[in-house]
N, C-alpha and C positions, 0 to 999 in steps of 0.2 A: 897529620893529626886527625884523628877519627870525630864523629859529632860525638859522641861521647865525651871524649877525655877535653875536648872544647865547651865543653857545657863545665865538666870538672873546674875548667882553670876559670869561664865567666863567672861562676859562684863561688869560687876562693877570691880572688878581686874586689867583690862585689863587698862595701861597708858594713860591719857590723851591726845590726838593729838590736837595740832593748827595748822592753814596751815604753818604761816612762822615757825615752830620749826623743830628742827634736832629728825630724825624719831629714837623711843625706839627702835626698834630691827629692824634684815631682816625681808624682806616678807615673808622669810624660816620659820623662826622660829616661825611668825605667823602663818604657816599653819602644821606645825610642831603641836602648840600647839591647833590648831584645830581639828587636825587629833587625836588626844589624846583625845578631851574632847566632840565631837561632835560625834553623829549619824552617820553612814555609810554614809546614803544617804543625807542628810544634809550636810555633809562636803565636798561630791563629789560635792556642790550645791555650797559651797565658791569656791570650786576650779575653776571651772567655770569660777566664776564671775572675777576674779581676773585672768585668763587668760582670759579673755573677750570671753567666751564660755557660756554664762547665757543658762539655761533651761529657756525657757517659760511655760513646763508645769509644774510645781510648785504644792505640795499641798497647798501653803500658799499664797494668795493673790496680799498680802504685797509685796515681795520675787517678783510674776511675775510683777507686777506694779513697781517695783526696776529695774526688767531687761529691762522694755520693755521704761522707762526712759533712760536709758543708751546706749542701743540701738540705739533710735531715736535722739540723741543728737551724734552720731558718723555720723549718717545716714544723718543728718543736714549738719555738716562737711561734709562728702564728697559731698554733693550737691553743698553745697556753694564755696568747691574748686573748682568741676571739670565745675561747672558753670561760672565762675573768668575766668576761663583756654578757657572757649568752647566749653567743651567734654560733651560728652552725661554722665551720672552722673547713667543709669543706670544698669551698666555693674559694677562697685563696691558696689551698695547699697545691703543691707541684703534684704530690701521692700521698698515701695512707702515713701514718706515724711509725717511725721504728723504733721507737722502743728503748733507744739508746739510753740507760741508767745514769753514766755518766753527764750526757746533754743534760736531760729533765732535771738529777740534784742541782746542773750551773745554773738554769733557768726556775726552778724555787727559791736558791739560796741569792740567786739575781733579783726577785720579787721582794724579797723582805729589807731590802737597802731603800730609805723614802727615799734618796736621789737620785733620780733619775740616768743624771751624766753617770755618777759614779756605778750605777745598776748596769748601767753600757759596760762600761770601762770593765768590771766585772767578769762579764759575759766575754767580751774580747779579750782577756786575761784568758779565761778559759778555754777558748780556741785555739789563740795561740800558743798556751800549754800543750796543747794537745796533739797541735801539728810541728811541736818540738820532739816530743814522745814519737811519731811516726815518722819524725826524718832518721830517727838513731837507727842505723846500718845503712843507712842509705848512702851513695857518696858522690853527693852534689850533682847528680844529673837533672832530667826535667824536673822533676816533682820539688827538688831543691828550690830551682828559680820560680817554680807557682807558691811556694809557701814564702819566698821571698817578696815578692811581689805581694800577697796577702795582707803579709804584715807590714808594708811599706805603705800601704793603702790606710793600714789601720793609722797609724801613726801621722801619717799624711791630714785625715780627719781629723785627727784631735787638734793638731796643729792649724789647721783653718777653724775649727769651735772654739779654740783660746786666741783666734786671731782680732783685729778692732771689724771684719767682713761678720764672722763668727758672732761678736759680740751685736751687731745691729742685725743680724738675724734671728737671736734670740728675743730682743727687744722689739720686734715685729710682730713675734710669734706669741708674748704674752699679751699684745694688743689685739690680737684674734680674740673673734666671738665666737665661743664654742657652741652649736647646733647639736641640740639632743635628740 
C-alpha cells in the first residue's frame, strides 16, 4: 500500500463532520491518529495547520493554496477589525490583504449579525463552505485530512463554548473591565 492510497482509506474511515453536529472525538485524538498513520513530515504538516502554523512551502499544491486560503481569511479579519477600531492593521497582519471578494462579503455580511457567537459561527460556515468547494476532485489524500482536522477543531470549539467550562468562561469575561 502506497502513502497515498493509505491516506485514501484513513479519510474514508474517518466520521462524518456536519457543522451543527457534536464533534466524534478530541482534536487529540485526531492528531494522535495522524501521528500513527501519516508520514513524518506530512503530519508535522496537519500539525501546523491546526495550530494555525501552516507551511507555505509545501510539496503539494493543493496543501499550500489550503494554507495560503486560511491565512488570508484571518488576514481579512484583522483588517476589518483593526479598521472598525482605527488602528493601523499593520502591525498584526502576517502580509498585505488579498483581496479575496469572496472572504471580505463573509466578513461584512459577518458584521451585521449583533451576535457575536452567531457572527463566528457565520464566518466558520463560510470556511468550511469553502474548503468543501476545494476538496471536490480531490480524493482524500493530505489536504483531505487538513480540512478534516479544520473542521473537527471547529466543531470541537463550539462544543467547549456550549459546555458548563464554556459557560463560566463567558461569565468571567462579561465581569472584565474594559480599558479604553
Amino acid at each position: 500500500m502506497t502513502i497515498n492510497e493509505a491516506y485514501y482509506y484513513f479519510t474514508a474511515t474517518l466520521p462524518y463532520l456536519d457543522f451543527d453536529s457534536i464533534p466524534p472525538m478530541p482534536d487529540e485524538d485526531f492528531l494522535n491518529e495522524c501521528e500513527r498513520l501519516l508520514a513524518e513530515d506530512d503530519f508535522s504538516v496537519v500539525q501546523g495547520f491546526l495550530s494555525q502554523r501552516e507551511k507555505l512551502n509545501s510539496h503539494n499544491d493543493a496543501v499550500n493554496a489550503l494554507a495560503q486560503y486560511n491565512r488570508d481569511f484571518r488576514n481579512e479579519i484583522v483588517w476589518f477589525r483593526t479598521q472598525k477600531v482605527h488602528k493601523d492593521s499593520g502591525d498584526a497582519m502576517r502580509k498585505t490583504r488579498a483581496g479575496s471578494l469572496s472572504i471580505v462579503e463573509a466578513i461584512q455580511q459577518a458584521s451585521k449579525i449583533p451576535n457575536l457567537l452567531e457572527a463566528e459561527k457565520f464566518l466558520d460556515k463560510a470556511r468550511w463552505q469553502h474548503w468543501d468547494h476545494f476538496l471536490m476532485g480531490l480524493q482524500g489524500g493530505l489536504e483531505s485530512i487538513i480540512v478534516y482536522g479544520l473542521k473537527l477543531k471547529i466543531l470541537n470549539r463550539y462544543n467547549e463554548i456550549n459546555s458548563p467550562k464554556g459557560s463560566e468562561i463567558f461569565e468571567e469575561i462579561k465581569r472584565m473591565e474594559i480599558l479604553v
